[in-house]
C-alpha positions as CSV (number, residue, x, y, z in Angstrom):
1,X,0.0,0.0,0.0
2,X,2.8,2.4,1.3
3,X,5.0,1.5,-2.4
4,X,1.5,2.4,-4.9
5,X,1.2,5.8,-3.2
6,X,4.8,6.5,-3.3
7,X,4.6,5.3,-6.6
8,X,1.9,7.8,-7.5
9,X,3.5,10.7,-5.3
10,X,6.9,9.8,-7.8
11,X,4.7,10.0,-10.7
12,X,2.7,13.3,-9.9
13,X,6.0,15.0,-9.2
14,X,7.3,14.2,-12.4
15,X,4.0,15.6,-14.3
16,X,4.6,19.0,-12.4
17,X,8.4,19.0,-12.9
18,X,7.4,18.2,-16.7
19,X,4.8,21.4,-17.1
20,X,6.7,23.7,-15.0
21,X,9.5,22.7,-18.0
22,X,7.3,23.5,-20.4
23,X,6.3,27.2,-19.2
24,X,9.4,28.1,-18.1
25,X,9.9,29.6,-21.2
26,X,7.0,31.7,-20.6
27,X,7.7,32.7,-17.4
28,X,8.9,35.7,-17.0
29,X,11.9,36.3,-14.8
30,X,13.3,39.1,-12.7
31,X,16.6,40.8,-14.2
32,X,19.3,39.6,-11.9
33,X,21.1,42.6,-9.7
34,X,24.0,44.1,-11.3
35,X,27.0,43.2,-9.5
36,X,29.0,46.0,-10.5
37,X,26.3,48.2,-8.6
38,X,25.5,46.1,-5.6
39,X,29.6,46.1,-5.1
40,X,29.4,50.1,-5.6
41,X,26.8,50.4,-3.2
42,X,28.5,48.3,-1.0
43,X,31.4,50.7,-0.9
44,X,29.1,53.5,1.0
45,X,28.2,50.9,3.8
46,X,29.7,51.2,7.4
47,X,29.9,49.5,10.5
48,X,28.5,50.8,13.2
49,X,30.2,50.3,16.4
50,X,28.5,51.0,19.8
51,X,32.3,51.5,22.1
52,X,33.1,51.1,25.4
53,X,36.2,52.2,26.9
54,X,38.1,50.9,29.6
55,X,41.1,53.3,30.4
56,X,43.1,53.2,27.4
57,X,41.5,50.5,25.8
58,X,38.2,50.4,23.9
59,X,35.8,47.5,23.1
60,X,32.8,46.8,21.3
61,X,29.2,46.6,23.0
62,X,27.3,46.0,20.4
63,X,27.1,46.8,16.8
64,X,24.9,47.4,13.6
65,X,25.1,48.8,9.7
66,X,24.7,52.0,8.2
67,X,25.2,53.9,4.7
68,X,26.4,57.0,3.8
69,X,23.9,59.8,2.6
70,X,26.5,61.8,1.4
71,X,30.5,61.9,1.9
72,X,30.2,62.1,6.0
73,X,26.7,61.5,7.0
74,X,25.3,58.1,7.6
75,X,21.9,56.4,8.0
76,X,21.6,53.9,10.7
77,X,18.8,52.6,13.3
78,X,17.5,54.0,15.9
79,X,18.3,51.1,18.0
80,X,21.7,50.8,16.6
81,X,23.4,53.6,18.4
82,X,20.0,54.0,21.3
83,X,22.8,52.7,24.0
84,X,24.9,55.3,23.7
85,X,22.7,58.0,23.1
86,X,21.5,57.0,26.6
87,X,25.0,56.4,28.2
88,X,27.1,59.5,27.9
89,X,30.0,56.6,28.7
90,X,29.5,55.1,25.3
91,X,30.6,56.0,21.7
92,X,29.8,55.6,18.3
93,X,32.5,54.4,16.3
94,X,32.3,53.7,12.0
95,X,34.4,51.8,10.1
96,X,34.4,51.9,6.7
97,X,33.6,48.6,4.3
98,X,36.8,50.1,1.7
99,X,39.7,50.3,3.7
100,X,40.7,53.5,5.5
101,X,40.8,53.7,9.1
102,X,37.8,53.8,11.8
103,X,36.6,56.9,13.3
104,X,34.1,58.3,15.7
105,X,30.9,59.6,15.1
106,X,28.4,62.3,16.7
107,X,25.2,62.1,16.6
108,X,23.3,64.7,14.5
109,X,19.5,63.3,15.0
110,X,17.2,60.3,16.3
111,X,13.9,59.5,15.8
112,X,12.7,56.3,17.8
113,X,9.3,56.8,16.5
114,X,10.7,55.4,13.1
115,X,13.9,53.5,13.8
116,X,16.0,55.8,12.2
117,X,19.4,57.6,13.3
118,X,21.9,60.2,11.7
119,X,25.2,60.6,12.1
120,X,28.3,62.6,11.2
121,X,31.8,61.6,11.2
122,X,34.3,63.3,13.8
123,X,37.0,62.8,10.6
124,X,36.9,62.9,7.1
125,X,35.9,59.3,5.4
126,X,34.5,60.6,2.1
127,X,32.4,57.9,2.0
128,X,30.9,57.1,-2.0
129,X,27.2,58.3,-0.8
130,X,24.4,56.1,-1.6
131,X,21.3,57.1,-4.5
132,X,17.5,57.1,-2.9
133,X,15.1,54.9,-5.5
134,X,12.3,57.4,-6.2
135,X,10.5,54.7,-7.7
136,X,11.1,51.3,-5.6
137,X,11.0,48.0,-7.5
138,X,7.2,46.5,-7.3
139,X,6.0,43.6,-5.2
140,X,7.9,40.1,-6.3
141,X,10.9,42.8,-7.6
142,X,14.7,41.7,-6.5
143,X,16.4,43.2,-3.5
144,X,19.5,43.2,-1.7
145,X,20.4,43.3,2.0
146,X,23.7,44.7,2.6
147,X,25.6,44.9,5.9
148,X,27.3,43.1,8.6
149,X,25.3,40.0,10.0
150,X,26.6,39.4,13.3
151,X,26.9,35.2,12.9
152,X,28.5,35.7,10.0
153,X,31.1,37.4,12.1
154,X,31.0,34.2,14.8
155,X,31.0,32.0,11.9
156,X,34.5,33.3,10.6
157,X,35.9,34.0,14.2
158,X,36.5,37.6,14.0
159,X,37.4,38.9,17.7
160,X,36.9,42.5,18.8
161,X,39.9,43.9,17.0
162,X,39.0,42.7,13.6
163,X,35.3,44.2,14.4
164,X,37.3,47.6,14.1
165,X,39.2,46.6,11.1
166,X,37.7,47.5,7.4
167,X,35.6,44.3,6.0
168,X,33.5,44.2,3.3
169,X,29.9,44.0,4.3
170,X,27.7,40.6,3.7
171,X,25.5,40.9,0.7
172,X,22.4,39.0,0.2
173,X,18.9,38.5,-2.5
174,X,16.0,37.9,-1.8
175,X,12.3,39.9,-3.3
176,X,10.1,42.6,-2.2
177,X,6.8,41.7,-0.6
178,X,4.6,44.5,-0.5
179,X,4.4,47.5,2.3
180,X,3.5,46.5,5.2
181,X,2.9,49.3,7.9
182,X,4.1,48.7,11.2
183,X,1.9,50.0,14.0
184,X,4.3,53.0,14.5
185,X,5.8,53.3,10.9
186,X,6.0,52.5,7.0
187,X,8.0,49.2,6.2
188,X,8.8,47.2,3.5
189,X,8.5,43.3,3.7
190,X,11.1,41.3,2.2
191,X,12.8,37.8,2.2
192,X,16.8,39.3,1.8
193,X,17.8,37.6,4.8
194,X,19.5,39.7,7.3
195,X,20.5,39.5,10.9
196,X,21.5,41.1,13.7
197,X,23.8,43.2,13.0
198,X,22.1,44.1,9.7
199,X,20.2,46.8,10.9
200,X,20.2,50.5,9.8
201,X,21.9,48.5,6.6
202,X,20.4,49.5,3.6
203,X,18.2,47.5,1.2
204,X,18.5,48.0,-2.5
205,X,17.2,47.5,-5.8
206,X,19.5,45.9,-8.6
207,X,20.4,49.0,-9.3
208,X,22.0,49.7,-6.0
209,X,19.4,52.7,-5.3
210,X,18.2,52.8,-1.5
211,X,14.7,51.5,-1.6
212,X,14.5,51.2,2.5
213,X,17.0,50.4,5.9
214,X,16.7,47.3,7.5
215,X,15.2,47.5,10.7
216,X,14.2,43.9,11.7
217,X,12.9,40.4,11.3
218,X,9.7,38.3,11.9
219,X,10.2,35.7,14.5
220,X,10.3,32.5,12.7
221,X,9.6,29.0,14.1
222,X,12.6,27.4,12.0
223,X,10.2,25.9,9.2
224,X,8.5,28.4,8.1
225,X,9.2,31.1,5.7
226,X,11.2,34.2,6.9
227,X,10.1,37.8,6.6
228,X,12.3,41.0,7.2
229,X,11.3,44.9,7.2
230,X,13.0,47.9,6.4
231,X,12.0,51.1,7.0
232,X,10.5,52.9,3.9
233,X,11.8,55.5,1.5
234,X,8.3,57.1,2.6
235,X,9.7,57.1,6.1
236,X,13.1,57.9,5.7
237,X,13.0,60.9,3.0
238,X,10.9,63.3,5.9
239,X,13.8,62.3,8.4
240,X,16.6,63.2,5.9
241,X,14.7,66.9,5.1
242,X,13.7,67.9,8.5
243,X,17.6,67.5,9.2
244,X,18.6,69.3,6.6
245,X,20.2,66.8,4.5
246,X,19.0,66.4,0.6
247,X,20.0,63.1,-0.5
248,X,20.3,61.9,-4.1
249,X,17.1,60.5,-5.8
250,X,16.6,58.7,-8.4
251,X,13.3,57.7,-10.1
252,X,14.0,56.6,-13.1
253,X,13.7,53.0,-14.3
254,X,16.5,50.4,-13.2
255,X,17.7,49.8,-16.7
256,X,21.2,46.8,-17.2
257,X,23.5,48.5,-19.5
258,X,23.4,45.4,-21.2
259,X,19.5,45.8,-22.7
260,X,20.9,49.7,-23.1
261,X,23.9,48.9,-25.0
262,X,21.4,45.8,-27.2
263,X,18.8,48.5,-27.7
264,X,21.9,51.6,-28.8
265,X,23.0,48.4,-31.2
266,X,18.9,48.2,-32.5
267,X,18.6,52.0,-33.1
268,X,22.2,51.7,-34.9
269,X,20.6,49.0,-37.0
270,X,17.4,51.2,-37.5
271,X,19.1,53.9,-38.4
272,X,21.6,52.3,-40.9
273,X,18.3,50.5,-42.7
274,X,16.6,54.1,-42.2
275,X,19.7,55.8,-44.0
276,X,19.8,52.9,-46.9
277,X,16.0,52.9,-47.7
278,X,16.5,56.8,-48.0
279,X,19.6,56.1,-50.3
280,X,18.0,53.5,-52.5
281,X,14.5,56.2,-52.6
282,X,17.1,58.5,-53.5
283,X,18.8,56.3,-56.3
284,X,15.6,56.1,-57.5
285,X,14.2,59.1,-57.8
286,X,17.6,60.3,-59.3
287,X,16.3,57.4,-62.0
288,X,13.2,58.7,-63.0
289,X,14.4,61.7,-63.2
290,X,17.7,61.2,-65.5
291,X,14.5,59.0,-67.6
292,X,12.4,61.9,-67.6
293,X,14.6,64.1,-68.6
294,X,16.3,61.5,-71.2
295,X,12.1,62.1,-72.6
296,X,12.4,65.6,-72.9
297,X,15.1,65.4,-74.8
298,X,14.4,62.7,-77.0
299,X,11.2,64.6,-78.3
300,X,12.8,68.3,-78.5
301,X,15.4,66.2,-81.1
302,X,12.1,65.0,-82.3
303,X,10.7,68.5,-82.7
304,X,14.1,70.0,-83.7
305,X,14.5,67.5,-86.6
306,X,10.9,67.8,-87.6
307,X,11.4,71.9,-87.9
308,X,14.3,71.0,-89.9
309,X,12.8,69.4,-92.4
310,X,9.7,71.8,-92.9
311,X,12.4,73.9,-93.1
312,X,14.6,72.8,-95.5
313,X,11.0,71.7,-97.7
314,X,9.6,75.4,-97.7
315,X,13.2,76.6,-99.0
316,X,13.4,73.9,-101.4
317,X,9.9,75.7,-102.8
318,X,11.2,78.9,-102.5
319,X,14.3,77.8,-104.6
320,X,11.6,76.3,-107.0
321,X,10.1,79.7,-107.0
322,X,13.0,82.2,-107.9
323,X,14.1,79.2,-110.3
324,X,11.3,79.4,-112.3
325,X,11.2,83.3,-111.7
326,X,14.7,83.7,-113.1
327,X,14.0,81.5,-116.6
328,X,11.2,83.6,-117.0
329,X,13.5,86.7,-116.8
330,X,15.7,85.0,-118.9
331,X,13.2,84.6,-121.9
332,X,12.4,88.2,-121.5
333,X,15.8,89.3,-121.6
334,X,15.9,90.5,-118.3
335,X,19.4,90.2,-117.2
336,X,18.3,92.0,-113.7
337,X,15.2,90.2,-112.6
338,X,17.3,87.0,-114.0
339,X,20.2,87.6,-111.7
340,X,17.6,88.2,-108.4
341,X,15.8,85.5,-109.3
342,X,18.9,83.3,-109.2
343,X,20.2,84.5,-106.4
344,X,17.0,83.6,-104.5
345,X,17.2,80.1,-105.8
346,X,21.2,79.5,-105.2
347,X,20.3,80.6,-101.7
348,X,17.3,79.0,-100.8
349,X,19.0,76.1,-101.9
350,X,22.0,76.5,-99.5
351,X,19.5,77.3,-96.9
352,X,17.6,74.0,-97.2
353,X,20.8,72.2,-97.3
354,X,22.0,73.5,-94.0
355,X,19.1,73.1,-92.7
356,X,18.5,69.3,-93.7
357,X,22.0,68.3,-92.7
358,X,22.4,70.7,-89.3
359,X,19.3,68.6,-87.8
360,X,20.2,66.9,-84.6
361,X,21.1,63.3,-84.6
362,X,19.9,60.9,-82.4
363,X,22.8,60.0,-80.5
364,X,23.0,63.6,-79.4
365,X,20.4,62.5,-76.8
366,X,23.3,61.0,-74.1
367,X,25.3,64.5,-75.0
368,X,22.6,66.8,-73.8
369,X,21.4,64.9,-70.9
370,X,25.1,65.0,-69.1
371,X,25.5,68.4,-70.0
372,X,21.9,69.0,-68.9
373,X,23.0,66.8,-65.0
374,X,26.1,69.0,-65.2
375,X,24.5,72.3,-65.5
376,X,21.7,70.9,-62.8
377,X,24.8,70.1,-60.0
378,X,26.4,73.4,-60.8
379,X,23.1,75.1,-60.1
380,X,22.4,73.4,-56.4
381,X,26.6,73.8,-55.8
382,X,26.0,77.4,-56.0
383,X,27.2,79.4,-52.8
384,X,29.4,78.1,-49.8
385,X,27.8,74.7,-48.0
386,X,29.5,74.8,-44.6
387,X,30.3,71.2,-42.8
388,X,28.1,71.3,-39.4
389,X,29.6,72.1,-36.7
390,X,28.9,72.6,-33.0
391,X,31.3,75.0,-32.4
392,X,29.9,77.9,-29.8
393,X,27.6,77.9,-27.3
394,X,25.3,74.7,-26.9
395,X,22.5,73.6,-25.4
396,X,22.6,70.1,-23.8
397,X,19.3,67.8,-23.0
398,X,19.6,64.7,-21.4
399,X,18.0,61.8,-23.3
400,X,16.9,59.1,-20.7
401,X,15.6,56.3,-23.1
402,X,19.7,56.5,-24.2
403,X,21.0,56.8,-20.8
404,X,22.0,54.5,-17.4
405,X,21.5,56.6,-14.7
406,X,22.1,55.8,-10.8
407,X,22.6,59.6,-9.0
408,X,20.7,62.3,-10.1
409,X,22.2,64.0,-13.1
410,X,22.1,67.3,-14.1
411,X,19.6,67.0,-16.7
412,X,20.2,70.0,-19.0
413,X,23.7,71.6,-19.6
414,X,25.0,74.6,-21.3
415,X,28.3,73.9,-22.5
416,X,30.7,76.2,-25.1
417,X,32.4,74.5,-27.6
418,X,35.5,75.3,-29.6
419,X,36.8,73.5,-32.4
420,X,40.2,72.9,-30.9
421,X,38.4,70.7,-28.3
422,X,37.5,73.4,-25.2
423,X,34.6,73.1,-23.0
424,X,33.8,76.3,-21.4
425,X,37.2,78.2,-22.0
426,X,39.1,76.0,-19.2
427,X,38.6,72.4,-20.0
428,X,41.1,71.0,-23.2
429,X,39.9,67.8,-24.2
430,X,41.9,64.5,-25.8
431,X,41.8,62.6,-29.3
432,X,41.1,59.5,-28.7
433,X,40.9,57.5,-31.6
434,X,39.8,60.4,-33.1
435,X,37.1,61.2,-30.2
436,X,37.2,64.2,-28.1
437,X,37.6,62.6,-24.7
438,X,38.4,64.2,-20.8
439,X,39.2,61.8,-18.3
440,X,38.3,63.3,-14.6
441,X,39.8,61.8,-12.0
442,X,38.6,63.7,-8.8
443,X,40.5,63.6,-5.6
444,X,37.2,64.0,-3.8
445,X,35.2,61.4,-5.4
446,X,35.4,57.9,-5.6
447,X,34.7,57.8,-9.0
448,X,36.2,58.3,-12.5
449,X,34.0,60.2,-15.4
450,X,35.1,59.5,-19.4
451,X,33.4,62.6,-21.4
452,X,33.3,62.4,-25.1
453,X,32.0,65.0,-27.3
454,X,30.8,64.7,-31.3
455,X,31.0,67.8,-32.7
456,X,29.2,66.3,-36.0
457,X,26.4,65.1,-33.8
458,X,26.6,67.3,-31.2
459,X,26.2,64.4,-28.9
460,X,27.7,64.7,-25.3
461,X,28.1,61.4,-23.3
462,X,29.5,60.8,-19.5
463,X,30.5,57.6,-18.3
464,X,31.3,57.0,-15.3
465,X,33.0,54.4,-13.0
466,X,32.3,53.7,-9.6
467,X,35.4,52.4,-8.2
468,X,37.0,50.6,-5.1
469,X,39.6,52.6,-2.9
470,X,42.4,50.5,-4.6
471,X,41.9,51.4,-8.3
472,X,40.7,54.4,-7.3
473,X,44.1,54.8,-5.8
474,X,45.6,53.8,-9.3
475,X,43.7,56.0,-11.6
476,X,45.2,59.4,-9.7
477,X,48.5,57.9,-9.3
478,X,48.0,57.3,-13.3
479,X,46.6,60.9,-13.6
480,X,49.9,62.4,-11.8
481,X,52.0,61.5,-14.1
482,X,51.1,63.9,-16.7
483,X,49.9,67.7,-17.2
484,X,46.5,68.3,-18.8
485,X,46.7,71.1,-21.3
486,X,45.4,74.5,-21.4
487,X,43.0,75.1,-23.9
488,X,43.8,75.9,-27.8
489,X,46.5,73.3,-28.4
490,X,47.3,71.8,-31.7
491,X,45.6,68.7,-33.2
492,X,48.9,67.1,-32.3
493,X,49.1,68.3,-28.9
494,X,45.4,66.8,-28.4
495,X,46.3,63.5,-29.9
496,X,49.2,63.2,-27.4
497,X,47.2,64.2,-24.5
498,X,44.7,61.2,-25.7
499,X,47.3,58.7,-25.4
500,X,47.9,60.3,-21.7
501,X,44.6,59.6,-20.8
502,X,44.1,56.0,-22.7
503,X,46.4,55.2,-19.7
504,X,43.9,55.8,-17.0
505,X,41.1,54.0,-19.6
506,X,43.5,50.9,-20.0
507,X,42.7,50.3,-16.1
508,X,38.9,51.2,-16.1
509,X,36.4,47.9,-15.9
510,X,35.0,46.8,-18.7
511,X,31.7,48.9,-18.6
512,X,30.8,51.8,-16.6
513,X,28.9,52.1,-14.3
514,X,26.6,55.2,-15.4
515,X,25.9,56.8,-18.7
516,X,24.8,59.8,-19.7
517,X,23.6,60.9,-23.2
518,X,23.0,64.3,-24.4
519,X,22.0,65.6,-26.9
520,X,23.3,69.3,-27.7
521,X,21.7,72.8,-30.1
522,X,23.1,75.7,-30.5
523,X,21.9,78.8,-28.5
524,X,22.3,81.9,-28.1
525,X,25.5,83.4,-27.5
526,X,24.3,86.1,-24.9
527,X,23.1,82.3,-22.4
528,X,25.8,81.6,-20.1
529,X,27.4,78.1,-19.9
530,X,27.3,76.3,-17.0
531,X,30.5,74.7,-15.6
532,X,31.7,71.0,-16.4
């Protein structure tokens, strides 16, 4: 009895692995987090320590996440730091996921109410600050949880001095389950498991954008399913104003720069098919109209042969005329009216003989229609045609269905260009494989921008790359080594400064992180441009 129905239990589970095979085509499945982001993100999360001191030495009490909001402000829990805020003997230490070393913190504001803290760092971290999701992912969307579980810390035998050494914080997936308003505030349900340790971590989309900060976990009787909440961007962006702080928001879609780069590739493709249907209307219109002019001329010969001849047949009359006029003249005896008669006749004659053989021939037809295309291009070639150029003042419109964007951009620009490769009378721009390219490497940015510039197209694109301290480290010990130009230099001075700055691009990740697409007009002169 026991074997049939494991028999049929075997046999139903096989049908529903068999049709779940069958749709999964048809299934539609989440786009997987961008690693590249989630590690950028990453880079803006801190530990935060809770420290006791005893004489000269200091310990941990207890500890919990937090993320940076801008270079030295951070996001944590309420909860995180409430035992020191009520324990004047207690500090607030951070240390930072990317290296660098730990400092205090003071506290700026808390808000119990909503499980949410702010702090500012005693020293400078310049901490990669974190983009708010204006638009969160909907229910059944991915999500991350990132920050530093305490059992993972037990697992891997950390003691208290490795608590205050930089580690990179624990990231994990799970989806978004709807809000879920707590009795005292907004929330966000979720299965990215976290732990303790995890709170006043952030929670992010796969875009790396803030959509909430952990807070805390449903109790769980071991076999059932695991929920987790994180206070919501509804909760959280209030907080940050009333403090003063305006974070960076983001509400556009979450877009991979994989289906970006596959759609630029569809539009080049469109536009290439657009630009040979146009060429092949183009052939053929230039076809009918060499055929209907090759008409035109075929029947003028037509007419001009036909006047020819009725021409040349009224003169041959006339000729008969003063013929038979002068023999009359001539039986009379008159030697004058002979003579004009004559003279009529000779030249009629001559006339309908120039006439006959000056009528065009056929293969005249080829002749006049080149000269008649000739005379036709030298018409429409009349007067200067300038090359476009975008040279002067511009204005520059960010095109979001072209674009990746995780901060919040500027969205227009005013930019002046000259032709030697100047933006805005200060910045000289490279040749790089024959684009005008400006690798910034900022010293107070963890981040490294590639702008190019088509003057043709008057397109303007920024990428950037969100990078760890190391490379970061690389790219301005690269950018040391050599002096950009000031502005007006040669066209070989630019092509050497290019192969400066290919140095810096030779250790850049394979994509970027961000990119921005503009497209640029000319304006005005008298409308000032805004700074790059």
């Amino acid at each position: 009895m026991i074997h049939a129905v494991t028999s049929r239990i075997a046999r139903f589970a096989r049908m529903v692995a068999l049709v779940l095979l069958a749709l999964a085509p048809f299934m539609a499945v989440p786009a997987a987090a961008d690693p590249a982001d989630i590690d950028a993100a990453a880079r803006g999360v801190v530990r935060v320590i809770v420290v006791g001191r005893d004489g000269e030495q200091i310990f941990p009490i207890s500890h919990g996440s937090g993320w940076a909001v801008d270079g030295e402000t951070i996001v944590t829990n309420a909860h995180v730091v409430g035992e020191a805020v009520n324990d004047s003997r207690l500090s607030i230490g951070i240390v930072p996921s990317d290296g660098g070393e730990a400092v205090y913190a003071r506290l700026v504001s808390i808000s119990p109410r909503n499980d949410l803290a702010l702090l500012t760092t005693t020293s400078p971290l310049r901490l990669p600050p974190l983009t708010i999701a204006g638009n969160p992912p909907e229910n059944g969307g991915i999500v991350t949880a990132i920050g530093y579980p305490m059992n993972v810390d037990q697992a891997q035998g950390l003691n208290q001095e490795d608590i205050f050494r930089a580690q990179p914080p624990v990231t994990s997936q799970g989806f978004l389950s709807g809000r879920r308003p707590s009795v005292e505030f907004d929330t966000l349900l979720h299965t990215a498991p976290i732990a303790r340790g995890n709170s006043g971590g952030p929670l992010v989309d796969t875009c790396g954008r803030v959509v909430g900060v952990n807070s805390f976990g449903a109790e769980s009787a071991g076999t059932e399913a695991e929920f987790f909440f994180a206070v919501s961007v509804r909760e959280m962006l209030p907080f940050l104003r009333a403090n003063n702080v305006s974070p960076r928001i983001n509400s556009m879609p979450c877009r991979s720069l994989a289906d970006l780069e596959k759609e630029e590739r569809e539009r080049e493709q469109r536009v290439q098919m657009s630009a040979q249907q146009q060429a092949e209307a183009d052939e053929k219109a230039q076809a009918q109209q060499r055929e209907d002019m090759r008409r035109e001329i075929e029947f003028a010969i037509l007419d001009e042969r036909s006047n020819g001849m009725a021409l040349s047949l009224l003169l041959l009359v006339i000729a008969m005329g003063g013929g038979v006029f002068a023999y009359d003249a001539h039986r009379r005896g008159d030697l004058r009216a002979r003579s004009i008669g004559g003279s009529v006749a000779l030249a009629a004659c001559v006339g309908a003989a120039v006439c006959w053989l000056s009528r065009p021939a056929f293969e005249q037809v080829e002749e006049r229609l080149e000269d008649r295309l000739r005379e036709e291009m030298a018409a429409q070639d009349v007067g200067v045609i300038e090359a476009p150029s975008s040279n002067g003042h511009l204005s520059c419109s960010l095109n979001p269905a072209r674009s990746r964007v995780l901060g919040a951009p500027v969205e227009n620009l005013a930019i002046e260009w000259t032709d030697d490769g100047c933006i805005n009378a200060r910045t000289q721009y490279g040749l790089i494989d024959g684009e005008w390219t400006r690798v910034l490497v900022p010293g107070t940015e963890e981040a490294v921008s590639v702008n190019r510039f088509d003057p043709a197209s008057g397109e303007y694109v920024v990428e950037r790359y969100l990078l760890d301290r190391e490379r970061m480290t690389s790219a301005r010990t690269a950018r040391a080594e050599f002096q950009a130009p000031a502005c007006g230099v040669t066209r070989d001075v630019a092509v050497q400064f290019g192969s400066q700055q290919a140095a810096i691009l030779s250790m850049l990740p394979q994509s970027p992180n961000e990119r921005l697409v503009y497209s640029c007009e000319s304006i005005s002169g008298s409308e000032a441009p805004a700074g790059e």
